[in-house]
C-alpha positions in Angstrom: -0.5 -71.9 -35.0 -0.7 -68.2 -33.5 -1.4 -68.3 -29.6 -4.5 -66.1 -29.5 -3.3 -64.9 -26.3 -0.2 -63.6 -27.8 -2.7 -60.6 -29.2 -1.7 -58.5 -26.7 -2.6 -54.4 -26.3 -0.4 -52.3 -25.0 -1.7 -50.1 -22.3 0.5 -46.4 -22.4 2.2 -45.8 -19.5 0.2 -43.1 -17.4 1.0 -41.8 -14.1 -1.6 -39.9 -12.7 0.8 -38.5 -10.0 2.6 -37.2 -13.0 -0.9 -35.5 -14.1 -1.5 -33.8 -10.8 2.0 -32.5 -10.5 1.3 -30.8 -13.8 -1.8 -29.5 -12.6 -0.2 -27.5 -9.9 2.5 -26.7 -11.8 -0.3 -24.9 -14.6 -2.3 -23.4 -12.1 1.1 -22.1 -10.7 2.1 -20.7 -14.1 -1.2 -18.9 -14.2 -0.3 -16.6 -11.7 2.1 -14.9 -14.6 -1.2 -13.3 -16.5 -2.8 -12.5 -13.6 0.0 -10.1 -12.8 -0.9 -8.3 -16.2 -4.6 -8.2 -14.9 -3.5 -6.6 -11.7 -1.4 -4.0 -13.7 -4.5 -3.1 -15.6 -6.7 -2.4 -12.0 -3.8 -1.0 -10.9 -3.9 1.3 -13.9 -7.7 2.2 -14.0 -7.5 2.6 -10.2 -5.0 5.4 -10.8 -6.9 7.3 -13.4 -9.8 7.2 -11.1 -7.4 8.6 -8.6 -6.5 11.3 -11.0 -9.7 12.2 -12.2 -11.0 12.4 -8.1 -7.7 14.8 -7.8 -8.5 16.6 -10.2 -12.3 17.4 -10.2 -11.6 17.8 -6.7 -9.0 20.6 -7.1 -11.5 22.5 -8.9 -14.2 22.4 -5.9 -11.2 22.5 -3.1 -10.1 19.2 -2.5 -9.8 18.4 1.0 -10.5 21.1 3.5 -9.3 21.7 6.7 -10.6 24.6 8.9 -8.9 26.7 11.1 -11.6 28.7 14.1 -11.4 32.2 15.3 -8.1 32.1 16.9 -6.4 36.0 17.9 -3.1 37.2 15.9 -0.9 40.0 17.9 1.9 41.1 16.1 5.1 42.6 17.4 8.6 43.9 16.5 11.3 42.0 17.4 14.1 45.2 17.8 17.2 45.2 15.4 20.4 43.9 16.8 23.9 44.9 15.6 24.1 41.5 13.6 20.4 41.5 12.9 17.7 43.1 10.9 14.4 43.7 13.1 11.7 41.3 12.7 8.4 41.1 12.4 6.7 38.4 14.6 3.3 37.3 15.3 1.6 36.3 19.1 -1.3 33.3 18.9 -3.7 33.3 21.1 -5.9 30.3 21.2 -10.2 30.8 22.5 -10.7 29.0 26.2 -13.5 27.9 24.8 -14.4 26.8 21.1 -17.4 25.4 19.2 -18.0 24.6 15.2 -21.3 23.6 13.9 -20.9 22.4 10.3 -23.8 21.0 7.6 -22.6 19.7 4.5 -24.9 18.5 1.6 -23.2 16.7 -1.1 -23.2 15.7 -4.5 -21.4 13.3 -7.0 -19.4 14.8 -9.8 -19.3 12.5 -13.2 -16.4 12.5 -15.6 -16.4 9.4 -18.1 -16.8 6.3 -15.7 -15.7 7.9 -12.9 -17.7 9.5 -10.0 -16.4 12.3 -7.3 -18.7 13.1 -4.2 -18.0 16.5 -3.7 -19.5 18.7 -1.1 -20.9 22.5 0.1 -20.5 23.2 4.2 -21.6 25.4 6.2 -19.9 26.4 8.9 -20.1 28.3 12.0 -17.3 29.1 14.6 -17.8 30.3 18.2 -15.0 30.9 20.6 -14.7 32.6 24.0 -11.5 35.1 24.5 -10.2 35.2 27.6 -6.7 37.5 27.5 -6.4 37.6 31.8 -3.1 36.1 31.3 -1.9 37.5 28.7 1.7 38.8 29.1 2.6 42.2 28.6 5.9 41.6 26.2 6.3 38.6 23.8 8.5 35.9 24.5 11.4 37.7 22.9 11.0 41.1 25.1 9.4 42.9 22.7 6.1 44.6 23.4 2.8 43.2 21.9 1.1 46.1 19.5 -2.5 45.8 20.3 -3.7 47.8 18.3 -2.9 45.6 15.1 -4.0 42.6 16.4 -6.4 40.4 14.3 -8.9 37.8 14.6 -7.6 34.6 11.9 -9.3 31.8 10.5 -8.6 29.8 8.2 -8.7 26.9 5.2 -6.5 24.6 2.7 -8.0 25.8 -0.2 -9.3 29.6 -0.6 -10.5 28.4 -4.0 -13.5 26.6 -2.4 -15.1 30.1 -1.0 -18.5 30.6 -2.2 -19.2 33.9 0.4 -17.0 36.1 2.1 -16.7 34.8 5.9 -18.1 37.0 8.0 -17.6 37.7 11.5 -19.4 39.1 14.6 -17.2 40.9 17.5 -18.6 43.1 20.2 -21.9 43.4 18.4 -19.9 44.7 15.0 -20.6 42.2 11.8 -17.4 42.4 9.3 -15.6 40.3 7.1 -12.8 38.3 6.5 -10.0 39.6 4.0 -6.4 38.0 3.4 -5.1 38.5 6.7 -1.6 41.4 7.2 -0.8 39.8 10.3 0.4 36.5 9.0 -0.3 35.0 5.4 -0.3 31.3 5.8 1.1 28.5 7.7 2.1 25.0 7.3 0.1 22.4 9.4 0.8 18.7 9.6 -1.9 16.1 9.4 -2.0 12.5 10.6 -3.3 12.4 7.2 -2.5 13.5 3.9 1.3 14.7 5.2 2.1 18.6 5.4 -0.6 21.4 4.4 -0.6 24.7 3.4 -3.3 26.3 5.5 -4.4 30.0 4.1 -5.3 32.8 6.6 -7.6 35.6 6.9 -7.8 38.3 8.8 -10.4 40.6 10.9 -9.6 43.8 12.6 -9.3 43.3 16.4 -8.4 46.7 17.2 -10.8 48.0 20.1 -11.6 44.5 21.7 -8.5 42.5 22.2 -6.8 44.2 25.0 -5.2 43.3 28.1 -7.3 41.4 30.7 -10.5 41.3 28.5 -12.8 38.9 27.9 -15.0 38.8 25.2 -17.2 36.5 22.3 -16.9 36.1 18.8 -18.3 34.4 15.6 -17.2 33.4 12.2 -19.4 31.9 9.4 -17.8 30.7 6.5 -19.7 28.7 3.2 -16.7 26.8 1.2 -16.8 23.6 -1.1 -14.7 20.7 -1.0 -14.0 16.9 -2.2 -13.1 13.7 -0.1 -12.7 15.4 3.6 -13.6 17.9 5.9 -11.7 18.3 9.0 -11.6 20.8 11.8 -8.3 22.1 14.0 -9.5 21.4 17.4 -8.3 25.9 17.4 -9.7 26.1 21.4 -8.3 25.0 24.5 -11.4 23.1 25.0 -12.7 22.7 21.5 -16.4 20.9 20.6 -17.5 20.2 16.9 -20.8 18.8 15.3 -20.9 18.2 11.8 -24.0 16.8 9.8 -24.5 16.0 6.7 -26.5 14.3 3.6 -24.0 11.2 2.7 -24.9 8.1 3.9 -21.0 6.4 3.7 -18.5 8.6 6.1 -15.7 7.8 7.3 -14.6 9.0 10.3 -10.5 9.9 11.0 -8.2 12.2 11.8 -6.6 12.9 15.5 -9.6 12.3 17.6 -12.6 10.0 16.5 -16.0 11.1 17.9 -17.7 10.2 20.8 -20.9 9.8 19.4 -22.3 9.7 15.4 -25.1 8.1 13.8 -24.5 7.3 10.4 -27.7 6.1 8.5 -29.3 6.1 4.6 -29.9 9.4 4.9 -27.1 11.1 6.2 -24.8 11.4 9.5 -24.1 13.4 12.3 -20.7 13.0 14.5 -20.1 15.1 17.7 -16.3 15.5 19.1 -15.4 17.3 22.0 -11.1 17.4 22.8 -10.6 18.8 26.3 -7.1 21.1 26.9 -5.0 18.5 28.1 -5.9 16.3 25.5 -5.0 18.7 22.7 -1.4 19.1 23.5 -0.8 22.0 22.3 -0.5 25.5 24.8 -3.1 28.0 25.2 -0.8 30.7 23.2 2.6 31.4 21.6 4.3 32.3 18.7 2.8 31.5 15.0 4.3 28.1 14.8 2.3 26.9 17.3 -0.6 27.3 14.8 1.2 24.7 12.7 1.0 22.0 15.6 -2.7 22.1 15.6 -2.4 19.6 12.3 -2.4 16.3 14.8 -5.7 17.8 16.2 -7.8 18.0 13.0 -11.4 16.6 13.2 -12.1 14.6 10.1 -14.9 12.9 8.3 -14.0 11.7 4.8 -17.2 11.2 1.9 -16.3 8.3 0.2 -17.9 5.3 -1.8 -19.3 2.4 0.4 -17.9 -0.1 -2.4 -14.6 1.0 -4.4 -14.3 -1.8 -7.4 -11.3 -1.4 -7.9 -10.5 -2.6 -4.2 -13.1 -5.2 -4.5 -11.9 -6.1 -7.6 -7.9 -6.4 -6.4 -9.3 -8.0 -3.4 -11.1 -10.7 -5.1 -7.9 -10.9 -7.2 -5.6 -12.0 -4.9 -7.3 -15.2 -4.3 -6.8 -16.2 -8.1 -4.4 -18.6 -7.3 -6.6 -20.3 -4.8 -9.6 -20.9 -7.0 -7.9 -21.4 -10.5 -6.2 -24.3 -8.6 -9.7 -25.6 -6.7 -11.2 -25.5 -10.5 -8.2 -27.4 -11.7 -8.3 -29.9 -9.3 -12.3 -30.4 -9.6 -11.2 -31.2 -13.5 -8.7 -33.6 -12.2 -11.2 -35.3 -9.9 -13.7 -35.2 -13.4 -10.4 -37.3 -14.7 -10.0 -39.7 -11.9 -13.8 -40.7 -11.8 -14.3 -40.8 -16.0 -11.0 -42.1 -16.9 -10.9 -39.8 -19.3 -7.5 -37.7 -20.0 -7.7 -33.9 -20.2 -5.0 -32.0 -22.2 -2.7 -29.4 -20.6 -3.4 -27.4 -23.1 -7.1 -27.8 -21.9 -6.3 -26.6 -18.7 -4.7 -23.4 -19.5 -7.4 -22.2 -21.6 -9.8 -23.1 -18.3 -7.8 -20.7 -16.6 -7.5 -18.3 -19.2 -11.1 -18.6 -18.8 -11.3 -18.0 -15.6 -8.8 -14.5 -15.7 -10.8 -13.2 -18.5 -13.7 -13.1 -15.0 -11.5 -10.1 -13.5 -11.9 -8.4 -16.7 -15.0 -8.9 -17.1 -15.9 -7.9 -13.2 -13.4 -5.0 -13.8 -15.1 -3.7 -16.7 -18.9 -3.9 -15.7 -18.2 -2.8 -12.2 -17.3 0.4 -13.5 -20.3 1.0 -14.9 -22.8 -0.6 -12.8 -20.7 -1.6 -9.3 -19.6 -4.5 -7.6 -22.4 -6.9 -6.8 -24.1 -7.0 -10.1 -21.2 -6.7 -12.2 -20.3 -9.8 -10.1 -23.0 -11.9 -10.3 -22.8 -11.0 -14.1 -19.1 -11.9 -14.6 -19.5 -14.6 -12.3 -22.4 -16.5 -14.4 -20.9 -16.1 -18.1 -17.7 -17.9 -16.3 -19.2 -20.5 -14.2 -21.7 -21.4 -17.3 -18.6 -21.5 -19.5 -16.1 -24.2 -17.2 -19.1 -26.0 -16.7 -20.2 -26.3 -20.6 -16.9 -27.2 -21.3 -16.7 -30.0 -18.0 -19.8 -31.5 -20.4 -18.0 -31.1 -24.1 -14.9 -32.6 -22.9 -15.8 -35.6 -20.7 -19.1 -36.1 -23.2 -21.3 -36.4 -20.6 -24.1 -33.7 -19.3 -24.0 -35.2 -15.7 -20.3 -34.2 -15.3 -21.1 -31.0 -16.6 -24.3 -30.7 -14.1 -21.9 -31.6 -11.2 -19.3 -29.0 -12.7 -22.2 -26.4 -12.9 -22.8 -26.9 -9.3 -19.3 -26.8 -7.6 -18.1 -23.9 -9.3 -21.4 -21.9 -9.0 -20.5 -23.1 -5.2 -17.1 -22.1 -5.4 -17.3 -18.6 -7.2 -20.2 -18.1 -4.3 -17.4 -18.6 -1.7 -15.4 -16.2 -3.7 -18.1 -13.8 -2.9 -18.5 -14.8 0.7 -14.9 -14.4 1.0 -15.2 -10.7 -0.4 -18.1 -9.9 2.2 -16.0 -11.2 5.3 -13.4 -9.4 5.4 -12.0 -10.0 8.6 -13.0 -14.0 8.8 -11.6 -14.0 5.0 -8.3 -15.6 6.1 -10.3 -18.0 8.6 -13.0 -19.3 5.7 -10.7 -19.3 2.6 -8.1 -21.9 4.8 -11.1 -23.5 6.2 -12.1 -24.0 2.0 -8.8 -24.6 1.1 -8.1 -27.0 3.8 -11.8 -29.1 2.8 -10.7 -29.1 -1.1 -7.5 -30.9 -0.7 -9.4 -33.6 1.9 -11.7 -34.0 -0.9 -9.1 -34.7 -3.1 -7.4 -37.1 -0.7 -10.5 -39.1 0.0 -11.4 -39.3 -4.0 -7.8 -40.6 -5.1 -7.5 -43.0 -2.1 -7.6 -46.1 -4.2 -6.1 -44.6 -6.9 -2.5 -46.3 -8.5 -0.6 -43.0 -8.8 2.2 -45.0 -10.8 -0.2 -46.4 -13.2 0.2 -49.4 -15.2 4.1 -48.9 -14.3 5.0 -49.5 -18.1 4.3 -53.3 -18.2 2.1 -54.1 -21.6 -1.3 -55.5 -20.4 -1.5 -58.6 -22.1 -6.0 -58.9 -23.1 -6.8 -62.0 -25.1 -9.5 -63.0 -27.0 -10.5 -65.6 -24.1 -9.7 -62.5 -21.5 -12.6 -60.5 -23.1 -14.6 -63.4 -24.2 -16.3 -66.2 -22.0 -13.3 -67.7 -21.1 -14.4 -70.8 -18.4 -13.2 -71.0 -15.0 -10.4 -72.7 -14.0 -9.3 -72.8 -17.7 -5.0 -71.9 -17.8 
């Protein structure tokens, strides 16, 4: 006779420390496709880039403005070996101001948006030539009688009026200046420059030992900065304008600005020694000024695509939280989830940056968020309840990812306590996971059948062998 309790079932061997090394190891190997995802931002984020170049090339791009500053020229005499020259004396205002308004605009092509701007701008400065040297540096005399009044700006494109200027009670204008054409600046920002020049008869008024006034107006249009050469020995700016989301930069930052919904004003003032730069000297010395400019930049309060990169790098942190919550879901069910199960959870969960890339574009950041965010965390959670059959896991799944993809946001928001709070998260998940598995047998059933009789399932008396 057959031994009932020879009808023995043979448990499978399952390690469950096998099951969570494989879980890291997937959420590990979904780091490859999110690479592909941050080649597409990176993509898009270039196009916007060109499409912000290029729209802004049309208006000016970035302008920098040179003040009222006065050009002497003079002959440097020819030498057996060499050719004369013909050089050019700076000499810088003691005393400079710039008023500038700007009312902007935003530019549409496709999806993309450029804020692009019209300033107005007036220059005073305060000539003082006392100590002005009768001969150039390199002996020759200074011709006088040529000598011009320059300004100038990057882009002569961006002119929408001829700048005008006013000089011993005379009111003239601006045309491409003889004296000197051009000159190269260098910027903290945005590398070396071509700065165009214009010129205004000083013939008359700039002599020897006098001291005199002038003003400049000029009325140009440009995209993504404005910035102003700090052109006088002492040098104060003001600058006001419509957008509500500046950024101020360049070689001094303001001492005082009020930014609000409506618009901004910024007020610099750069005394002589602070400038660095001598009161006077050959044309080069123009080109030092660069390391002065006066910037405010007009640009978006909320870039996606640097929202969306920054939200992206944390992939790898909350595709393994979600992972491990499914684990957990494992542990407390008993029910087994398939690897391949897990990669199409975080498939799912890649598939959100396309999603937030692709409606923040359109809409911005926070909604296209809160849109992406919903269709996902509705999706892992509907899925939590198909594949442990059970509508309170998938309530509890609802729940701590709607939690987690909030602390995504947070994250996003905090910027500089980012680090602090995502460790701080990070650091709470895995004590989580700790505490849940305590009891847990991590070997399984080690391999050994688990004999289950009849009697074993039945009412089998105590005490009975």
């Amino acid at each position: 006779m057959t031994d009932q309790s020879t009808n023995a079932v043979k448990v499978p061997f399952r390690s469950m420390g096998v099951k969570l090394i494989v879980v890291c190891f997937l959420a590990l190997l979904m780091t490859i496709p999110a690479l592909f995802v941050w080649s597409l931002i990176e993509d898009r984020s270039n196009r916007a880039a060109e499409v912000v170049n290029e729209v802004g090339g049309l208006v000016g791009g970035p302008q920098t403005f040179l003040g009222p500053v006065l050009a002497i020229p003079y002959e440097v005499p020819r030498s057996l070996v060499n050719a004369a020259e013909h050089e050019v004396y700076i000499v810088f205002p003691s005393r400079a101001e710039a008023a500038v308004g700007t009312k902007t605009e935003e530019r549409h092509r496709s999806l993309f948006k450029v804020p692009v701007y019209q300033s107005d701008i007036a220059f005073n400065a305060s000539f003082d030539l006392s100590g002005i040297p009768a001969n150039a540096p390199d002996g020759a005399r200074l011709d006088w009688n040529r000598a011009e009044f320059l300004v100038g700006a990057t882009d002569a494109r961006g002119a929408q009026a001829d700048a005008t200027i006013t000089a011993g009670g005379k009111v003239g204008s601006f045309a491409p200046a003889a004296a000197l054409q051009s000159v190269t600046i260098n910027l903290r920002q945005g590398g070396e420059t071509q700065l165009a020049l214009f010129g205004a008869r000083a013939a008359g008024l700039a002599q020897p030992n006098a001291k005199f006034d002038v003003t400049a107006t000029l009325k140009f249009t440009g995209a993504q900065r404005l910035a102003i050469l700090a052109f006088g020995k002492a040098t104060a700016v003001s600058v006001k304008g419509d957008w509500p989301h500046p950024s101020f930069n360049g070689g001094f930052l303001p001492v005082t600005q009020t930014v609000t919904d409506r618009g901004f004003e910024a007020n610099w003032s750069v005394p002589f020694i602070a400038r660095g730069v001598q009161a006077e000297g050959s044309a080069d010395v123009i080109g030092r000024l660069g390391r002065t400019a006066l910037g405010v930049s007009f640009v978006e309060l909320a870039d996606p695509y640097q929202s969306v990169t920054r939200s992206l790098k944390y992939a790898l942190l909350f595709v393994g939280l979600v992972f491990l919550s499914y684990f957990l879901f494992e542990v407390a069910t008993g029910k087994r989830v398939h690897p391949a199960q897990y990669i199409l959870i975080g498939v799912a969960q890649l598939v959100f940056y396309l999603l937030l890339l692709s409606i923040a574009e359109r809409i911005g950041f926070d909604l296209a968020f809160a849109i992406a965010a919903t269709a996902t965390v509705a999706l892992i959670s509907a899925y939590a309840g198909w594949v442990f059959e059970s509508r309170k896991f998938g309530l509890r799944a609802l729940v701590a990812f709607a939690t987690l993809y909030g602390l995504i946001y947070l994250l996003l928001r905090l910027e500089d306590k980012a680090l602090l709070v995502g460790a701080v998260a990070s650091f709470a998940a895995i004590a989580a996971v700790m505490y849940f598995t305590r009891r847990m047998d991590w070997y399984g059933s080690s391999g050994v059948p688990l004999q289950v009789s009849l009697r074993e399932r039945g009412s089998e008396a105590p005490g009975t062998n």
